[in-house]
MOPAC internal coordinates of N, CA, C and O (Angstrom, degrees):
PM7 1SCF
backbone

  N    0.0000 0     0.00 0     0.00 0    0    0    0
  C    1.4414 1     0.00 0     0.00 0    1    0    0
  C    1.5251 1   107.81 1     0.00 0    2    1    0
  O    1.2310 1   118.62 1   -89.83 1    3    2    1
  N    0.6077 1   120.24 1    90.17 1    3    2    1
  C    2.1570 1   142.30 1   150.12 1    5    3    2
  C    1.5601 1   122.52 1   -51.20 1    6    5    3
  O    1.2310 1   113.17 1   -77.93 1    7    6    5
  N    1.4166 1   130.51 1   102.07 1    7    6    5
  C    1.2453 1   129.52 1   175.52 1    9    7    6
  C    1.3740 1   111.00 1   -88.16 1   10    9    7
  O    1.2310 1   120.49 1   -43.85 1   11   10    9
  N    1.5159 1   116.66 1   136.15 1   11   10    9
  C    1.6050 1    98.58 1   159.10 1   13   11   10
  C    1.6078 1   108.07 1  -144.34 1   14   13   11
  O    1.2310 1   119.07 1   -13.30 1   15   14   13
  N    1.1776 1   119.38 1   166.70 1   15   14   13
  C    1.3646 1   140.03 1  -154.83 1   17   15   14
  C    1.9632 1   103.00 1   -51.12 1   18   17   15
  O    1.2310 1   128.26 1   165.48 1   19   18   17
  N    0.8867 1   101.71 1   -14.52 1   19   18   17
  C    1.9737 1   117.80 1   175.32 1   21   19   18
  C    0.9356 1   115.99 1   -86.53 1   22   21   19
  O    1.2310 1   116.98 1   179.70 1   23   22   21
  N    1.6951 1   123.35 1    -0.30 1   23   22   21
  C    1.6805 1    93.49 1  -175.51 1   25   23   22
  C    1.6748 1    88.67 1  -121.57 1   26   25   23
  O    1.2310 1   134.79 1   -19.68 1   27   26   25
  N    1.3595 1    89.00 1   160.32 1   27   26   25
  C    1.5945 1   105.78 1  -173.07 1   29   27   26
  C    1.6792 1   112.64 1   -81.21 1   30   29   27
  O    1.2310 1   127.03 1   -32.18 1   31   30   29
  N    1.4790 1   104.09 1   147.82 1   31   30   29
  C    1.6178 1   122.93 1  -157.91 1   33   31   30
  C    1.6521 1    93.17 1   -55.79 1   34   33   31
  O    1.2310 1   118.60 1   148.41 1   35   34   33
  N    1.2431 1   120.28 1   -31.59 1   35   34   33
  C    1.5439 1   114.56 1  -158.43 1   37   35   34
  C    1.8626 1    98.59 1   -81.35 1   38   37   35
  O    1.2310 1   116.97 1   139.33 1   39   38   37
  N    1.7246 1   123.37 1   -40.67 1   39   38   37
  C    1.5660 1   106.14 1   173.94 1   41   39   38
  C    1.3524 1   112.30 1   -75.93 1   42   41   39
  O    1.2310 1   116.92 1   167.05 1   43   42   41
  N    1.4684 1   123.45 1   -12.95 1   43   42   41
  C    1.6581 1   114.42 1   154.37 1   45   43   42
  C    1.3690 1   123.99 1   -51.15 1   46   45   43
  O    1.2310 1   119.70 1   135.31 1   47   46   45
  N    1.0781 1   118.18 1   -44.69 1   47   46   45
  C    1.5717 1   107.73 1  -155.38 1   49   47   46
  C    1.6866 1   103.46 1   -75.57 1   50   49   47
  O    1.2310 1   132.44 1   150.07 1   51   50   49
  N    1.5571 1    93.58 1   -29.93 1   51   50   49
  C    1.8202 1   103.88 1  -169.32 1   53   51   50
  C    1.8285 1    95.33 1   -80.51 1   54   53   51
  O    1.2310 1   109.60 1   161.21 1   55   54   53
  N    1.1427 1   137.10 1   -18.79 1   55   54   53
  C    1.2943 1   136.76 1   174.05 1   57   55   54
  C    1.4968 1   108.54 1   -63.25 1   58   57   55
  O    1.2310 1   107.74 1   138.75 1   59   58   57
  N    1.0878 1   140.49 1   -41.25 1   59   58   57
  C    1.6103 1   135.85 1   172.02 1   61   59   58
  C    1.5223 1   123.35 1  -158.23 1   62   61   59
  O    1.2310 1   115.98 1   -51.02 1   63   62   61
  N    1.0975 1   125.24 1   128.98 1   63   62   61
  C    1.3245 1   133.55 1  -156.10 1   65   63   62
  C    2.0304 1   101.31 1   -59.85 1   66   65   63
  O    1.2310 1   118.96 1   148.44 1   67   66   65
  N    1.2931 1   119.59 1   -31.56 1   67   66   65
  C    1.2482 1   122.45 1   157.89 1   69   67   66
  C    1.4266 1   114.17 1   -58.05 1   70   69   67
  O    1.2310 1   104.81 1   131.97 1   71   70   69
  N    0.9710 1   145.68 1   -48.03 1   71   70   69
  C    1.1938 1   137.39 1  -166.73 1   73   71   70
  C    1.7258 1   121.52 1   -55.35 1   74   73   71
  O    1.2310 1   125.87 1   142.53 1   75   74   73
  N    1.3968 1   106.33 1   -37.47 1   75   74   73
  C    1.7047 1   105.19 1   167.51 1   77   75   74
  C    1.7900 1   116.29 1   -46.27 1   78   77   75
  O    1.2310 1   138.43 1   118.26 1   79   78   77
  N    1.3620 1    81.88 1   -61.74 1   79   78   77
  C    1.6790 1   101.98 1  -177.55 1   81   79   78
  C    1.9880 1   104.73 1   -51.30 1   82   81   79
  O    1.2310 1   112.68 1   118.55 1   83   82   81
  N    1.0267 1   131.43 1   -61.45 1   83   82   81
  C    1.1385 1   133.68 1   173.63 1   85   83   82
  C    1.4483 1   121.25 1   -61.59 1   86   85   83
  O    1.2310 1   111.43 1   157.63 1   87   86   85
  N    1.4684 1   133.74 1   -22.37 1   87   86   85
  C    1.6726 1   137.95 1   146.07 1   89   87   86
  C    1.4296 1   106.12 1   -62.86 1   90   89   87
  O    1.2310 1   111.78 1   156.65 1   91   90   89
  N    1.3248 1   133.10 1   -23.35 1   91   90   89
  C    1.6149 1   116.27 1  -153.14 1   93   91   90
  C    2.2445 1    94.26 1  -121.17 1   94   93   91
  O    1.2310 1   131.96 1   162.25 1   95   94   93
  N    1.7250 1    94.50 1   -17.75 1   95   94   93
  C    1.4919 1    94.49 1   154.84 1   97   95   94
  C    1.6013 1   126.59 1   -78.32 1   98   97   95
  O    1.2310 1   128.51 1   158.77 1   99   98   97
  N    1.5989 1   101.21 1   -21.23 1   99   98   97
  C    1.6226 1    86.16 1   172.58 1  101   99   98
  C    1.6319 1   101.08 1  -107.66 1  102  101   99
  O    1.2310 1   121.57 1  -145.05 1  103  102  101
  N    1.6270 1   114.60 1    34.95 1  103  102  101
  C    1.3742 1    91.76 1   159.67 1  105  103  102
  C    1.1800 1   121.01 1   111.79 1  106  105  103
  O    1.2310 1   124.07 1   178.73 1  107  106  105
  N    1.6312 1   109.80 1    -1.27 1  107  106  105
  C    1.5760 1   108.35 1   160.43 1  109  107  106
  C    1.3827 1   130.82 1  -105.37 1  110  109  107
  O    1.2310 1   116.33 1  -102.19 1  111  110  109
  N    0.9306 1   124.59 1    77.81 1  111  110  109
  C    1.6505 1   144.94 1  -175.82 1  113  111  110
  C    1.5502 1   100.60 1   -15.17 1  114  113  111
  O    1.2310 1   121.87 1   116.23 1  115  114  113
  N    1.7383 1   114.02 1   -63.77 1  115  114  113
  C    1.2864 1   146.26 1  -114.88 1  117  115  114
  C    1.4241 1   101.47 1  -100.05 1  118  117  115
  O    1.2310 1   120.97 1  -175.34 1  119  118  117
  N    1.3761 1   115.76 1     4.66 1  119  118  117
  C    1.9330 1   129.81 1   178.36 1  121  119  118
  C    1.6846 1    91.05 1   -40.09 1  122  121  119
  O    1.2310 1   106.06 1   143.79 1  123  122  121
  N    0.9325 1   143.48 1   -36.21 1  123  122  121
  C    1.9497 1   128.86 1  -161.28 1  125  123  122
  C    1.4323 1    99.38 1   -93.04 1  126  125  123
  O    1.2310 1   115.65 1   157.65 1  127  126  125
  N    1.5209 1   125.85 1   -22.35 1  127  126  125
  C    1.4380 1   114.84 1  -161.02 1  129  127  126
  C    1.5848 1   115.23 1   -72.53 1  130  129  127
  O    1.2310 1   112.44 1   -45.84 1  131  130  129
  N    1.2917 1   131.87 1   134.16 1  131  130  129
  C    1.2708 1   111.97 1  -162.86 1  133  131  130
  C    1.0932 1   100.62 1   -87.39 1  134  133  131
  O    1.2310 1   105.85 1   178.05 1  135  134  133
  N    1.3651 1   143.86 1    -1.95 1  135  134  133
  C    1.7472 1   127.29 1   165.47 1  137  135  134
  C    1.4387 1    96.34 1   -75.62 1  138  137  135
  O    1.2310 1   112.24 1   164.43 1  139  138  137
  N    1.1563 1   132.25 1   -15.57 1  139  138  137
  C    1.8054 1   124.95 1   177.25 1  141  139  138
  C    1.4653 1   109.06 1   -83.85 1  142  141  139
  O    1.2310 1   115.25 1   162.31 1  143  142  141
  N    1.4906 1   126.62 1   -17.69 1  143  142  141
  C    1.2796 1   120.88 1   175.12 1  145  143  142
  C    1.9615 1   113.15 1   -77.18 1  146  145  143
  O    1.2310 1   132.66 1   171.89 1  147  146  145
  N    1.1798 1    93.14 1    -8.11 1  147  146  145
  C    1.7702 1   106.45 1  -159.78 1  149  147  146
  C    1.5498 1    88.84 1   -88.80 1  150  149  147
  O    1.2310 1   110.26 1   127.21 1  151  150  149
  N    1.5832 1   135.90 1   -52.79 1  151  150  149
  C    1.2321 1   145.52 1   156.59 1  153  151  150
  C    1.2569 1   124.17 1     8.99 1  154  153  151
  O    1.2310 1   125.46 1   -59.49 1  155  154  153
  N    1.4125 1   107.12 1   120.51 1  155  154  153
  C    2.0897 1    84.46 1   161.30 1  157  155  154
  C    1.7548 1    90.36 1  -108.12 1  158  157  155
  O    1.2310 1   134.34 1   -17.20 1  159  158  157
  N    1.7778 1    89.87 1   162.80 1  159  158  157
  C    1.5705 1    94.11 1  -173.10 1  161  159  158
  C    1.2437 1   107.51 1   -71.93 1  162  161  159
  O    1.2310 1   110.29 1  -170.87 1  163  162  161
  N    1.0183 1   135.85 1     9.13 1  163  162  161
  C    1.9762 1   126.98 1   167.62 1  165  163  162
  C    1.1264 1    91.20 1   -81.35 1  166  165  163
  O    1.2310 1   108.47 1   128.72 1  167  166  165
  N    1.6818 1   139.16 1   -51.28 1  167  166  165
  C    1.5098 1   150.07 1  -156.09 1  169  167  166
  C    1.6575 1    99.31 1   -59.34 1  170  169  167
  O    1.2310 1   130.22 1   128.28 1  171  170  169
  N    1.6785 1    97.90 1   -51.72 1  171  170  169
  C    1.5741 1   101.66 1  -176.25 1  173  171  170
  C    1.7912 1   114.64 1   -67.53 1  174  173  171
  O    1.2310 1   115.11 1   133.21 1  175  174  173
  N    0.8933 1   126.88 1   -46.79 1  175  174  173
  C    1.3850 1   141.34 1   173.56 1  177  175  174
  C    1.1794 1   134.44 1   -36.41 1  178  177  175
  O    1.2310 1   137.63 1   143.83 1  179  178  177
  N    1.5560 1    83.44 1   -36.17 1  179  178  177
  C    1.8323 1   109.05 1  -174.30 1  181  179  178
  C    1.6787 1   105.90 1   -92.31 1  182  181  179
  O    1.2310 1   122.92 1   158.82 1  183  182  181
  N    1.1527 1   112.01 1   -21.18 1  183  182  181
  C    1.5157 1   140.98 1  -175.66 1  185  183  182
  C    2.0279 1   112.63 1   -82.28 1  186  185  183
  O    1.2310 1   128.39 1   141.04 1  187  186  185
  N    1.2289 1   101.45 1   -38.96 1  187  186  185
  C    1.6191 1   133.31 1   172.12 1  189  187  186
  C    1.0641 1   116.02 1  -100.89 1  190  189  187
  O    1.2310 1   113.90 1  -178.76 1  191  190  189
  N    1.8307 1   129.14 1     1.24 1  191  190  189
  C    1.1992 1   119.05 1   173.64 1  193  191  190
  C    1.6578 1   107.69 1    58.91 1  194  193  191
  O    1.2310 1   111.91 1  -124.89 1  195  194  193
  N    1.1503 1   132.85 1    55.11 1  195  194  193
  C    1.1089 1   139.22 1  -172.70 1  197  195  194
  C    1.7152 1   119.04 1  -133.56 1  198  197  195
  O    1.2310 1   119.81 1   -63.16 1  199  198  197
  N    1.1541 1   117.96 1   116.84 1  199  198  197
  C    1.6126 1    99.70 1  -175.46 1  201  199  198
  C    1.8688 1   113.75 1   -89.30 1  202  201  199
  O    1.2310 1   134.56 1   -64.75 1  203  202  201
  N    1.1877 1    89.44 1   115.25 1  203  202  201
  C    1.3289 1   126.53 1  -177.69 1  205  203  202
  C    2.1572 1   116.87 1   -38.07 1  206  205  203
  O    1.2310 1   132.16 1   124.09 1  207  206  205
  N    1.3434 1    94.12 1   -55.91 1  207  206  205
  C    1.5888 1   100.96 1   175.42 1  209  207  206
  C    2.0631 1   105.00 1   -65.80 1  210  209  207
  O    1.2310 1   132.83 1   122.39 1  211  210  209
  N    1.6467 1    92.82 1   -57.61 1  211  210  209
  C    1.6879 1    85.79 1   172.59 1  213  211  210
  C    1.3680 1   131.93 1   -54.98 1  214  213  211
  O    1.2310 1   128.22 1   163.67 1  215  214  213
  N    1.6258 1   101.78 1   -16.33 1  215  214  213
  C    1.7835 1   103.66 1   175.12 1  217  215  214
  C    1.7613 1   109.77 1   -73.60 1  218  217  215
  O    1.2310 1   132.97 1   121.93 1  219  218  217
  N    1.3964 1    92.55 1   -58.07 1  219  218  217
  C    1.9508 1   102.19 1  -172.03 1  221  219  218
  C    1.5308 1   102.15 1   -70.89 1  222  221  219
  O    1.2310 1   106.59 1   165.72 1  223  222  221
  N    1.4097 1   142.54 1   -14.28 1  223  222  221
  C    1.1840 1   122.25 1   146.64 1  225  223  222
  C    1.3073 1   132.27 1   -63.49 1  226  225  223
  O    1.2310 1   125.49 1   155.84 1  227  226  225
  N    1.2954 1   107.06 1   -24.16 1  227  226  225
  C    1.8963 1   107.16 1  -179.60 1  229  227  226
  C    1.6966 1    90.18 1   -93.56 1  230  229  227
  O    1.2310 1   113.24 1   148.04 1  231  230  229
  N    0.8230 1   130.39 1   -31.96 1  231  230  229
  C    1.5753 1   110.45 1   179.07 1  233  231  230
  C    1.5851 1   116.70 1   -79.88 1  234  233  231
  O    1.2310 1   120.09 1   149.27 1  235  234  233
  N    1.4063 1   117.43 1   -30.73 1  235  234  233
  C    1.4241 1   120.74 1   165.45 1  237  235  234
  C    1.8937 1   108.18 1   -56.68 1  238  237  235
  O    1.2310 1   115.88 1   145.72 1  239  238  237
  N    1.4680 1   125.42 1   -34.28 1  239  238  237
  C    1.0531 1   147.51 1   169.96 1  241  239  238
  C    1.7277 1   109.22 1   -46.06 1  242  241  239
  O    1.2310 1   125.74 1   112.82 1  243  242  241
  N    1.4619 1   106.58 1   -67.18 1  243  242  241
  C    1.1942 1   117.07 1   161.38 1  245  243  242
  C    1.3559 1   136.55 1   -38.39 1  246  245  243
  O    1.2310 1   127.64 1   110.21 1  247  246  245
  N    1.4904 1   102.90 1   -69.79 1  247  246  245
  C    1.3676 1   121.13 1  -165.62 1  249  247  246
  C    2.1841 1   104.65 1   -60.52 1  250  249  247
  O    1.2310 1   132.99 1   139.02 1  251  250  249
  N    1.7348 1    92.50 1   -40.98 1  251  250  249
  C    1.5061 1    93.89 1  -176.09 1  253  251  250
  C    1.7329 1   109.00 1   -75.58 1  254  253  251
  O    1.2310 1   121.99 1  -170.52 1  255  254  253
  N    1.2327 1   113.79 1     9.48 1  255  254  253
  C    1.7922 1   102.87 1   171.47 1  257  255  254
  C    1.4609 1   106.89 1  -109.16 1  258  257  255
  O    1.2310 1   126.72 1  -167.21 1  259  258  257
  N    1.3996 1   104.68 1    12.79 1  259  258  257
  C    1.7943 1    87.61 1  -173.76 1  261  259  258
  C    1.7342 1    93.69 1  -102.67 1  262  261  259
  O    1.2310 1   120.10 1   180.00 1  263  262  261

């Protein structure tokens, strides 16, 4: 499973039970809001002041050691 900056916050969260916890550790509160499910995570990032490639690399990081 491969994340990248195109897919929207709402098939993230349902892709792995880590993944909430790791969007809302770098800073996105807003995982329930349904204009945040519509999102892609570059959309959200850019919105949170968040850099986007350094996020989906540490979570691609993640997701591939479990």
């Amino acid at each position: 499973m491969q994340i990248s900056k195109d897919m929207l916050i709402g098939q993230l969260v349902q892709m792995d039970e880590l993944i909430p916890h790791m969007l809302m550790a770098a800073g996105m509160h807003c995982l329930g809001c349904p204009s945040a499910q519509a999102e892609s995570l570059e959309e959200a990032c850019m919105v949170h002041g968040i850099n986007c490639d350094d996020l989906v690399s540490k979570m691609n990081e993640v997701l591939a050691a479990r």
